[in-house]
N, C-alpha and C positions, 0 to 999 in steps of 0.2 A: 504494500500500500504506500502509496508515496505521502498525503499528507492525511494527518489524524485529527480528528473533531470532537471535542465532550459531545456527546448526545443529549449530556439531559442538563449542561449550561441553561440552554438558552429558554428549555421548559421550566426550569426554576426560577428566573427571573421574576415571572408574573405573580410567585407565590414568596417573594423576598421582603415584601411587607408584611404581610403573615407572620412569619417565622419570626420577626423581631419581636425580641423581647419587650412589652412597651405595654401600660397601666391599660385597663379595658374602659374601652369606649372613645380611648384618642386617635384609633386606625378605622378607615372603614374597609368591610373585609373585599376581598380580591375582587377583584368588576369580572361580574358576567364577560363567559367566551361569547363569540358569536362565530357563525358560522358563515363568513363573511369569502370563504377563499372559492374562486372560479375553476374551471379547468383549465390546467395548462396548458399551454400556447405552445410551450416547445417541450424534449424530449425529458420527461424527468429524470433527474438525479438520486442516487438513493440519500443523501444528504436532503432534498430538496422533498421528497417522499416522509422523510422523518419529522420535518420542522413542519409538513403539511399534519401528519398525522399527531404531531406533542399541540396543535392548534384546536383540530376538528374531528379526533376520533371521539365516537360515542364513550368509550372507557374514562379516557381522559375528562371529559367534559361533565360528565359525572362524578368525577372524582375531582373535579372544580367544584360542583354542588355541596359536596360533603364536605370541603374546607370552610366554606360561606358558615355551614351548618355547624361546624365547629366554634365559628369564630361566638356566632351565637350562644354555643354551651360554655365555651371561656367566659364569656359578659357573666353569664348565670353565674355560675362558679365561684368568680370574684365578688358579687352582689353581696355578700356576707361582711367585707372587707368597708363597704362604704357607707356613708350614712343614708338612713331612710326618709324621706320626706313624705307626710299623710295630710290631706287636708281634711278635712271631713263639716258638713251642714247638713242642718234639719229645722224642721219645721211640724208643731204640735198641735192639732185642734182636740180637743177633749169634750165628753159631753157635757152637759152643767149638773147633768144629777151626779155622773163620777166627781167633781170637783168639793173637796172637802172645806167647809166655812167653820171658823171661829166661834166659839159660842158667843152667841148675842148681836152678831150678825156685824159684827167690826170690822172684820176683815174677810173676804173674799177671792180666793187662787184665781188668777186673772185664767181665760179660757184657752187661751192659744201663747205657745212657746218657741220660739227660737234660737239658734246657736251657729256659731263659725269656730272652727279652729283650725289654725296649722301647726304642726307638732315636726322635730327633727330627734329623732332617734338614733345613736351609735352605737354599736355594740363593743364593750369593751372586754367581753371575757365569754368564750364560749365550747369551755373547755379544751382547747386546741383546734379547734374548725376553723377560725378566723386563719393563721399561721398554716393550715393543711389548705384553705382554702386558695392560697398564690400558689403554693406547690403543688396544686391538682391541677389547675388551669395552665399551669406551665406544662404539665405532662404530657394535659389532653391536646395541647396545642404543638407539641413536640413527637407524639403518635399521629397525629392527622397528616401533617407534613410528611413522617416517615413512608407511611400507608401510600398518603401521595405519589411517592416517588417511585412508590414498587409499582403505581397504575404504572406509571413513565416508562420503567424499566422494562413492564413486560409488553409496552406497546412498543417501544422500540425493539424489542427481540421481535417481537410478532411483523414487522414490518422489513426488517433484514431479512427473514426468513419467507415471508410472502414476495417479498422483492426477485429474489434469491427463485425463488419457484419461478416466477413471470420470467427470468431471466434462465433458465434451464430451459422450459416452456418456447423459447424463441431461439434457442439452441438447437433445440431436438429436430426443429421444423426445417433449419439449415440441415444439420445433419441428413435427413430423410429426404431432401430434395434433391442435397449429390448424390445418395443414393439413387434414386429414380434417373438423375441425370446419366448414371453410371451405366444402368440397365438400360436406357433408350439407347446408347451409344452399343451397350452389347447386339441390342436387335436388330441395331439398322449394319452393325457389321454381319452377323451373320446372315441378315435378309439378302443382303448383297453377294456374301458368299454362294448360298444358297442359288440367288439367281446363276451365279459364276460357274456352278456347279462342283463346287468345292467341298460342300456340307450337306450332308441330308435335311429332311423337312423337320426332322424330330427337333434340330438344334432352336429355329426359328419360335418354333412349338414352346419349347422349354424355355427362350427369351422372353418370350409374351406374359409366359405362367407367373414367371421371378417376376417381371413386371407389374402386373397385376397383383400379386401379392404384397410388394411393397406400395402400392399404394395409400392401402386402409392407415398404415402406422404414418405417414402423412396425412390423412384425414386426422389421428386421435391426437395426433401433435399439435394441431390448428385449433382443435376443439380444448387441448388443454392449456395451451396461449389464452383463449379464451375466458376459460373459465378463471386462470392465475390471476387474467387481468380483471377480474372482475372482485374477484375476490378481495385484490389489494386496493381496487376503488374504493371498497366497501370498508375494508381496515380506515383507509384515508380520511372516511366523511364523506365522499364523494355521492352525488346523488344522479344515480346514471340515466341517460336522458330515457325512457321509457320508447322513444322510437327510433331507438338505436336498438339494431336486432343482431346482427352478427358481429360488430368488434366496436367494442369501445374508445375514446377520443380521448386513451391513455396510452403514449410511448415513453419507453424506457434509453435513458442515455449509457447506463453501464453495463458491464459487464465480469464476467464469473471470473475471479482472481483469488490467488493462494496466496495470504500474511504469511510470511516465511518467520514470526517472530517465534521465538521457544516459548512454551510456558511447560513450569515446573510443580509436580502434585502438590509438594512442600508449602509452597509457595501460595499455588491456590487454596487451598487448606485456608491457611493464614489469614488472609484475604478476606474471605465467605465471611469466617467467625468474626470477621472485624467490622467487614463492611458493608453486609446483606441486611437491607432495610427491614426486612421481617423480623428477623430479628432485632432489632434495633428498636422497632416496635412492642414487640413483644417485650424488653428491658421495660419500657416504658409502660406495659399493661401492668405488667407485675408491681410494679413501684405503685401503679394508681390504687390497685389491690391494699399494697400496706398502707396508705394514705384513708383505704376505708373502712381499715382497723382505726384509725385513729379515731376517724369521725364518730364509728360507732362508739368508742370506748368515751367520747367526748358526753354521752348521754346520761354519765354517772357523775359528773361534774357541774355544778353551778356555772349558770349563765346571768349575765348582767349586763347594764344599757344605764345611758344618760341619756336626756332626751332634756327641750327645751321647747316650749310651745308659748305661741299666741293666740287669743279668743275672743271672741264679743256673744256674750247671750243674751236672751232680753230678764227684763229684771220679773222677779218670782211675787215682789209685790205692788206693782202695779199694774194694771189693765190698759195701759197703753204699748203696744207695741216698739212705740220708739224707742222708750225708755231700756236704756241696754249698759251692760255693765262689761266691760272692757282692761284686758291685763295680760300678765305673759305668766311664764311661771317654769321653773328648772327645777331638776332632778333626775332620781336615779332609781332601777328597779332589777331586782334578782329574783331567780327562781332556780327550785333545784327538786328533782323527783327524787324523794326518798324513798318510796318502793312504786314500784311499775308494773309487776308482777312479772319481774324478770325479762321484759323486755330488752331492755338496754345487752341483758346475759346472752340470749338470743339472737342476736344482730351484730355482736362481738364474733361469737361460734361461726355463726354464716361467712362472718367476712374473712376471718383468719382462715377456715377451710377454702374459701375461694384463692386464698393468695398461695395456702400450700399447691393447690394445684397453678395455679397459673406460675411458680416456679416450676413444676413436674413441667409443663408446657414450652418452657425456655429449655429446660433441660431435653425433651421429644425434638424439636423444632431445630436445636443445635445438632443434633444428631442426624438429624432426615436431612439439614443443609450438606453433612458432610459426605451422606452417601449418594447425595444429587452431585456435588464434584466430582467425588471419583467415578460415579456415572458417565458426566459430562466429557470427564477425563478421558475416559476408556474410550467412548465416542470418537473423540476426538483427535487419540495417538490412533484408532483403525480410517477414521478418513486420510488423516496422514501418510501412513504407509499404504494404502490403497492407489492416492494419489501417485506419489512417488514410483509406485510398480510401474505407472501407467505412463510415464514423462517419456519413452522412446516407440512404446508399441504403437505409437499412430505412425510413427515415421517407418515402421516395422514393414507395419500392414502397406503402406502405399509403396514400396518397396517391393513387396510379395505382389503386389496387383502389376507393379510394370512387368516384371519380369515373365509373370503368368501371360499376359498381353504380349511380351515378345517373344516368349516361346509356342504361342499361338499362334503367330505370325509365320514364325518359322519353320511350324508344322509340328513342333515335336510336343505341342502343349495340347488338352482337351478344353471344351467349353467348362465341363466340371471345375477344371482347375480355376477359369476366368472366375466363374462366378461363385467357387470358394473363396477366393482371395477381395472379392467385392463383398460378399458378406462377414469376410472376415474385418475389410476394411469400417465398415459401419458401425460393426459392432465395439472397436478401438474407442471408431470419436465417441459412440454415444457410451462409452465406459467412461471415457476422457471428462467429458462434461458432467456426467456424472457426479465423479468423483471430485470433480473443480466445486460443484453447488453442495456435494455432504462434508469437504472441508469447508464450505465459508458458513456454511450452516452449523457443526458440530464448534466451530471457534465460538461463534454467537452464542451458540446453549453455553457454552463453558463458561464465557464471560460473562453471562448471566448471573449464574450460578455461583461465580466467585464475588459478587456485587460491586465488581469495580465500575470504574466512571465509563461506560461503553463510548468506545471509539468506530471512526468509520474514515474511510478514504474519500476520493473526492468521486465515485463513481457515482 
């Protein structure tokens, strides 16, 4: 590959205000995607493919929705941390027979009552929930982001790999037409011999046959050009015109190449466990888990509030309305459940078995990562030496086909021969390419896998 690109740079940018650390409610969260991008005018790049797809895939854009949705459960979160503001008004009419009078008829509770207040509430003590409550909004805002990034990840795998097909897919179809070109060149020599009287009719017969045989795998080549390219519209976003019936007004600029860079198990191992978003998430599940040990445990603990309010009601002894009595007034209020019937004991139990297991989880999750590497591994060293087998046999085979053609020539070769060495030859390329699309394919699972920054050329 000549030059190397982050993949998922330039999809993290839009979610770079997110991620920062920063008090709730001074960010507003990530602006709606839209699905604004045309079809390409000219051939695309798989670079160009990528930045379409980290814009306007369905996965992504969804997993735009759920950050929005997060940013939202952070605000919640932190809500505990800020002060309260309540206003609250009313208004009484009462009948005259419920209205209690004074003996002797002195005084009488005016009919109708009203009131205004605004009150400001802080909580200063809430058994540890305040203190857990910036460290859970951290968390969940630090798992949303990770989550994020595994959408990215596997849509950038998904599109290497769908890329990668569409590009085999347009291989195959080259391949299967030199062939065909191969065999019409066989028939029209032998037809001519034939007329010359040099070959029987059998030979001509058996031209046709091969011919006709090779055709269909040119037809399934075109139909699976077809189907790839549709497929990777679909990964894209892309919304394919409905009267467009045989080929889509999607071309590809690159082409199947082999990274010759090493990668070592050791190495990826390493890697995976450090830098594979899932788990990194997952870190982040489990911590939220002990965080609601805390919370729970906070319900055995006194809670307390200052608060300061102002008011105007109307006054109690007189029967005019206007007449209203007006003032502010501060203080402070605690409460604490001294039995609950073991509530608080119950919702402790719950959450600390959730967090034993969602360690068990970190611990499965680390393990399954490592045996998706050395999967991915194994993959990856048999496309290698696959490839590598195959770096002289096309130049083999066109070699065996001259030769077979000049001792046919020369009389001492049979047709058998010709059109062994032409099926030998087809069979080479389509090895060839092959093997060029399960190496660029089996590098991308690995680099998946190992959750490095995935890179691409300029194909």
């Amino acid at each position: 590959m000549k030059q190397t690109l982050p993949l998922l740079l330039a999809a993290l940018c839009h979610t770079a205000a997110f991620a920062a650390d920063q008090p709730a409610g001074t960010n507003a969260p990530p602006a709606k995607a839209t699905n604004t991008v045309s079809w390409p005018t000219a051939p695309l790049s798989l670079r160009d493919a990528v930045e379409v797809a980290l814009r306007q895939n369905s996965a992504v854009r969804k997993s735009q929705s759920d950050l929005e949705a997060t940013y939202g459960v952070v605000i919640q979160t932190r809500a505990i941390q800020m002060p309260r503001v309540t206003g609250s008004i009313n208004h009484t009419l009462t009948d005259q027979g419920a209205i209690e009078q004074f003996p002797g008829g002195v005084f009488r509770s005016p009919d109708q009552a009203w009131g205004v207040r605004v009150q400001i509430t802080q909580s200063i003590y809430e058994g540890g929930k305040i203190e857990s409550a910036k460290r859970t909004a951290d968390l969940t805002r630090d798992q949303a982001l990770l989550q994020h990034q595994t959408v990215l990840a596997d849509t950038v795998l998904a599109v290497r790999v769908n890329y990668d097909d569409a590009l085999l897919a347009v291989q195959q179809i080259v391949v299967q037409e030199a062939s065909i070109e191969l065999l019409k060149k066989e028939l029209q020599d032998n037809q001519r011999r034939f007329e010359a009287g040099t070959v029987p009719r059998f030979n001509v017969l058996r031209a046709e046959v091969e011919l006709a045989n090779a055709r269909p795998k040119l037809i399934r080549a075109r139909n699976a050009l077809r189907i790839a390219k549709n497929n990777l519209a679909n990964l894209l976003g892309y919304d394919v015109p409905r009267t467009v019936v045989e080929d889509i007004p999607l071309q590809l600029s690159g082409k199947l190449e082999a990274d010759p860079t090493p990668i070592e198990l050791p190495i990826a191992l390493a890697k995976a466990l450090e830098q594979r978003t899932e788990l990194a998430a997952l870190r982040k599940a489990e911590r939220l888990r002990q965080e609601a040990i805390t919370n729970a445990e906070a319900g055995r603990k006194p809670s307390a509030q200052i608060y300061a309010g102002v008011g105007s009601k109307s006054s109690r002894f007189s029967q005019h309305l206007t007449r209203d009595i007006s003032g502010w007034d501060v203080g402070w209020q605690a409460s604490w459940n001294i039995f609950d019937g073991w509530l608080v004991k119950g919702k402790v139990a719950e959450a600390a078995a959730l967090h034993r297991k969602s360690q068990e989880e970190l611990d499965d999750f680390s393990r399954r990562i490592e045996l998706d590497v050395r999967t991915s591994y194994s993959n990856f060293i048999e496309a290698k030496e696959v490839l590598e087998s195959q770096k002289k046999v096309q130049e083999q085979a066109e070699e065996a086909l001259r030769l077979a053609n000049a001792r046919t020539e020369a009389g001492t070769g049979t047709q058998l021969d010709v059109l062994n060495a032409q099926t030998a030859l087809t069979e080479a390329r389509t090895t060839q390419i092959l093997a060029l699309r399960d190496y660029s394919v089996a590098r991308a699972r690995l680099e998946r896998a190992m959750g490095v920054t995935l890179k691409l050329d300029g194909r």
